[in-house]
DRENLO-954546 format. One record per residue (C-alpha): x, y, z; residue in three letters; residue number from 1. Coordinates in steps of 0.1 Angstrom, whole numbers, plus 5000, padded with zeros to 4 digits. Layout:
BEGIN
<rec><east>X</east><north>Y</north><up>Z</up><res>ALA</res><n>NUM</n></rec>
...
This chain:
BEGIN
<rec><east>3576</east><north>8575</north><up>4282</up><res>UNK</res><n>1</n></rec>
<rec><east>3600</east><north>8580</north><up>4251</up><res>UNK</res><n>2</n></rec>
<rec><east>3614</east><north>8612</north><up>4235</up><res>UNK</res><n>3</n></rec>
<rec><east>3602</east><north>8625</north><up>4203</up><res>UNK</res><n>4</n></rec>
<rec><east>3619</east><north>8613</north><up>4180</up><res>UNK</res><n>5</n></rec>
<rec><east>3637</east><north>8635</north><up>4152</up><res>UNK</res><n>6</n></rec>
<rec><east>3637</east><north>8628</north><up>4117</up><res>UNK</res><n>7</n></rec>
<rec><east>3653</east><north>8592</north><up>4108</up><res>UNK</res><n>8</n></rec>
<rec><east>3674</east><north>8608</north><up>4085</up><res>UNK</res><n>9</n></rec>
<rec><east>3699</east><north>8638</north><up>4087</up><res>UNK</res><n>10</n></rec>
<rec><east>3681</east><north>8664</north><up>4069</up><res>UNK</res><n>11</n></rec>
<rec><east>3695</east><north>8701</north><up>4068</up><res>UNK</res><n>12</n></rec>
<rec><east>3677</east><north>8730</north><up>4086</up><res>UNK</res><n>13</n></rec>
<rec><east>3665</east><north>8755</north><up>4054</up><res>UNK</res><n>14</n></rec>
<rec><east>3672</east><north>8793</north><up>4062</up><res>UNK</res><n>15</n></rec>
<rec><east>3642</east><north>8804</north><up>4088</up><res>UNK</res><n>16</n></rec>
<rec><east>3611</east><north>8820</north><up>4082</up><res>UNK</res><n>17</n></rec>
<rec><east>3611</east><north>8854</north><up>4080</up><res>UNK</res><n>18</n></rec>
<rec><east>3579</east><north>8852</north><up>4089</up><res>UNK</res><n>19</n></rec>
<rec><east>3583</east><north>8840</north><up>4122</up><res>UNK</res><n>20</n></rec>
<rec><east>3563</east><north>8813</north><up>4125</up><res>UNK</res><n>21</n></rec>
<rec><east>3565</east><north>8773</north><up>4114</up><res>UNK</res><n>22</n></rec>
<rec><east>3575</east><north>8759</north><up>4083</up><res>UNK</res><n>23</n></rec>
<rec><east>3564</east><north>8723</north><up>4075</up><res>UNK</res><n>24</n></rec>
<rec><east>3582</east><north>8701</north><up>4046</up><res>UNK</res><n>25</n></rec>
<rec><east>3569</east><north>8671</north><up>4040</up><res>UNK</res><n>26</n></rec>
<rec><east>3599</east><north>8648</north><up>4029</up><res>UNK</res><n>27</n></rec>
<rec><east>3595</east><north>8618</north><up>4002</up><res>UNK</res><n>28</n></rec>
<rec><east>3585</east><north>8592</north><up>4016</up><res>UNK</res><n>29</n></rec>
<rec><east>3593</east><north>8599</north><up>4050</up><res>UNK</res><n>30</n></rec>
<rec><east>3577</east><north>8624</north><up>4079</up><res>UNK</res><n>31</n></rec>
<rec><east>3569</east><north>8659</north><up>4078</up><res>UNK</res><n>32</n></rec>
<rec><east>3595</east><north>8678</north><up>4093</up><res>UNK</res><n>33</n></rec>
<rec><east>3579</east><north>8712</north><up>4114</up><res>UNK</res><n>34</n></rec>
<rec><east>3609</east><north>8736</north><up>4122</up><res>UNK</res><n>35</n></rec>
<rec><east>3598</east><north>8771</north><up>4139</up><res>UNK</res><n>36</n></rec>
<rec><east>3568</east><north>8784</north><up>4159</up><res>UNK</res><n>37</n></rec>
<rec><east>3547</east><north>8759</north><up>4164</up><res>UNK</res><n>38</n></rec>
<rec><east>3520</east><north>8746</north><up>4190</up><res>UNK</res><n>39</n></rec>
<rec><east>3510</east><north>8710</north><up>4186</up><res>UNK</res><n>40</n></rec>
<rec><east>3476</east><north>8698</north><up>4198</up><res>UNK</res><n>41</n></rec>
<rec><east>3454</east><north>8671</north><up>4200</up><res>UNK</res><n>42</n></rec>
<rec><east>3420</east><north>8665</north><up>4180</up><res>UNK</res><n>43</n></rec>
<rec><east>3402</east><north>8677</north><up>4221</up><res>UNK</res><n>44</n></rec>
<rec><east>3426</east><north>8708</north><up>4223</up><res>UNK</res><n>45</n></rec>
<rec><east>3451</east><north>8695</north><up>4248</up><res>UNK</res><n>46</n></rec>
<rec><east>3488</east><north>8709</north><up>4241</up><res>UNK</res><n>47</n></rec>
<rec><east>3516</east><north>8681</north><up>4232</up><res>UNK</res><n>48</n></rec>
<rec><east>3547</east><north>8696</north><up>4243</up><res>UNK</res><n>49</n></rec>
<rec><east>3573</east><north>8682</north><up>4219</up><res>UNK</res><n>50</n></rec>
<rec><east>3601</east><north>8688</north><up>4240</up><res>UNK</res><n>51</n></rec>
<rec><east>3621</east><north>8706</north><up>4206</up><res>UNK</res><n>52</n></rec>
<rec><east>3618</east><north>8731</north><up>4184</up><res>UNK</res><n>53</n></rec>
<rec><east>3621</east><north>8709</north><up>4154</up><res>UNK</res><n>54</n></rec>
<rec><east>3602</east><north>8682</north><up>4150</up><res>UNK</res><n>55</n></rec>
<rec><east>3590</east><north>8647</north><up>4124</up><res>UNK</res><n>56</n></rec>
<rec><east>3553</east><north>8641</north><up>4124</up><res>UNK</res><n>57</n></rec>
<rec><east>3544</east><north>8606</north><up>4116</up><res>UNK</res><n>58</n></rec>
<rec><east>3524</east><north>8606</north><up>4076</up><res>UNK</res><n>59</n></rec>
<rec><east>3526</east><north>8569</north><up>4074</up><res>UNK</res><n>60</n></rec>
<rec><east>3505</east><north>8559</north><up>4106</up><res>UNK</res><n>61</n></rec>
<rec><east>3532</east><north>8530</north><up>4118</up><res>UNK</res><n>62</n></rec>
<rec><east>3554</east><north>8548</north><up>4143</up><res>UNK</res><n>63</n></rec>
<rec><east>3547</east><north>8536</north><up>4179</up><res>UNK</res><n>64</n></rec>
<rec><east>3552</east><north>8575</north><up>4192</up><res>UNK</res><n>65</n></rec>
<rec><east>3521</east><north>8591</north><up>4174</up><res>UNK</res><n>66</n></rec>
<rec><east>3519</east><north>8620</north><up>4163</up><res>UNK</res><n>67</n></rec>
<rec><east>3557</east><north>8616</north><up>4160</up><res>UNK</res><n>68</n></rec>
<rec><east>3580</east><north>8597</north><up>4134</up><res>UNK</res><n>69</n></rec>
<rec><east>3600</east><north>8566</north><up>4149</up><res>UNK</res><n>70</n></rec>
<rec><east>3612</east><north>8554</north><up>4114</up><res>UNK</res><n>71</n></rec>
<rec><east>3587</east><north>8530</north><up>4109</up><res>UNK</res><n>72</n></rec>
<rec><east>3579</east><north>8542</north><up>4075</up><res>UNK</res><n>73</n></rec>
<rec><east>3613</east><north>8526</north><up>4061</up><res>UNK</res><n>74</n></rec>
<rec><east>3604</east><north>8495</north><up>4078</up><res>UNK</res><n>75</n></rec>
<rec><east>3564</east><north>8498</north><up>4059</up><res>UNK</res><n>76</n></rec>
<rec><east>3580</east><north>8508</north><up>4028</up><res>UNK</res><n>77</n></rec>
<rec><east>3555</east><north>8538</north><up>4031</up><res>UNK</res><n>78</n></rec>
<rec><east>3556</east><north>8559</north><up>3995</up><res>UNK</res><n>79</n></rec>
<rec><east>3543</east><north>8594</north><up>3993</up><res>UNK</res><n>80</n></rec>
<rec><east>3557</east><north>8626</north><up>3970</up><res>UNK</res><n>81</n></rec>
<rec><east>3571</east><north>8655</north><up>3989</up><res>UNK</res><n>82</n></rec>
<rec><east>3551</east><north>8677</north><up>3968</up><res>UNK</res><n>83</n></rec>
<rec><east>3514</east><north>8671</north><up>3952</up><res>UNK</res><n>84</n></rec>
<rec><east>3511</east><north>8660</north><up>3915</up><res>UNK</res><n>85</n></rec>
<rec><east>3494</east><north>8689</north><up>3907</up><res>UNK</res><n>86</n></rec>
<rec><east>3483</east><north>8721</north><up>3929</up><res>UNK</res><n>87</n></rec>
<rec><east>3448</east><north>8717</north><up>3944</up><res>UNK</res><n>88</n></rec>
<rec><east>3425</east><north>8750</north><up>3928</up><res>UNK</res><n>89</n></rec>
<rec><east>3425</east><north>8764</north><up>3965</up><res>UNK</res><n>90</n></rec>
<rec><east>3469</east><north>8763</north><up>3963</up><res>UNK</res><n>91</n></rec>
<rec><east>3468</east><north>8782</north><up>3929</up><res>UNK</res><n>92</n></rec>
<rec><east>3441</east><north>8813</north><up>3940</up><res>UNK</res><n>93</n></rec>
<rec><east>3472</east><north>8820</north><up>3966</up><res>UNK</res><n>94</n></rec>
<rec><east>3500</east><north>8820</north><up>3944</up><res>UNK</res><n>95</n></rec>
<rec><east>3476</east><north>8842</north><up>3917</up><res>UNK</res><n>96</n></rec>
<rec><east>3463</east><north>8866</north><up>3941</up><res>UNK</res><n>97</n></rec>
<rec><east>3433</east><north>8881</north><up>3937</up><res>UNK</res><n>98</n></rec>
<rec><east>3412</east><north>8880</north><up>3907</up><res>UNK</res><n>99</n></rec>
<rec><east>3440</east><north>8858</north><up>3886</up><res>UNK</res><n>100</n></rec>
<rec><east>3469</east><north>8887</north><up>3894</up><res>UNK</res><n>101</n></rec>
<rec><east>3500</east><north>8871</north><up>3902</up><res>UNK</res><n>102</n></rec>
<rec><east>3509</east><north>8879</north><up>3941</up><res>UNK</res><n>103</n></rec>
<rec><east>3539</east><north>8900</north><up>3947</up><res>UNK</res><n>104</n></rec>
């Protein structure tokens, strides 16, 4: 059975969460990248030990280690934005607060 692979890339650890728990990043054109506390499980509930505490989920549905990135996007010349084009309504409400106030 293979390892998990990391991120095909070098990509630098950001400062932790203060928050204690996961951060996820997608990166541009590439996987999403989950450093922190995390659980992973599958779509019945059963717990997929990564093996790491940092880890690259597959976005571009090639790698051959599901749920985990193997490179396989550079290979499939898989596109996607780090970010979205524009905020989804849901995405702004949090960053207003309630009733339109900005959130401290």
């Amino acid at each position: 059975m293979s390892q998990p692979a990391a991120a095909p890339d070098p990509i630098e650890d950001p400062a932790p969460s203060t928050a204690g728990g996961a951060t996820i990043t997608p990166y541009r054109d590439g996987p999403l990248i989950v450093r922190g506390d995390f659980r992973l499980l599958d779509q019945d509930g059963a717990e997929i030990d990564p093996g790491r505490e940092t880890i690259a989920l597959c976005r571009c549905g090639k790698s051959g280690i599901k749920p985990f990135c193997d490179g396989s996007h550079k290979r499939a010349g898989f596109s996607a934005p780090s970010a979205p084009s524009r905020p989804r309504p849901a995405a702004r409400i949090l960053r207003q607060g309630p009733e339109g106030d900005p959130a401290r």
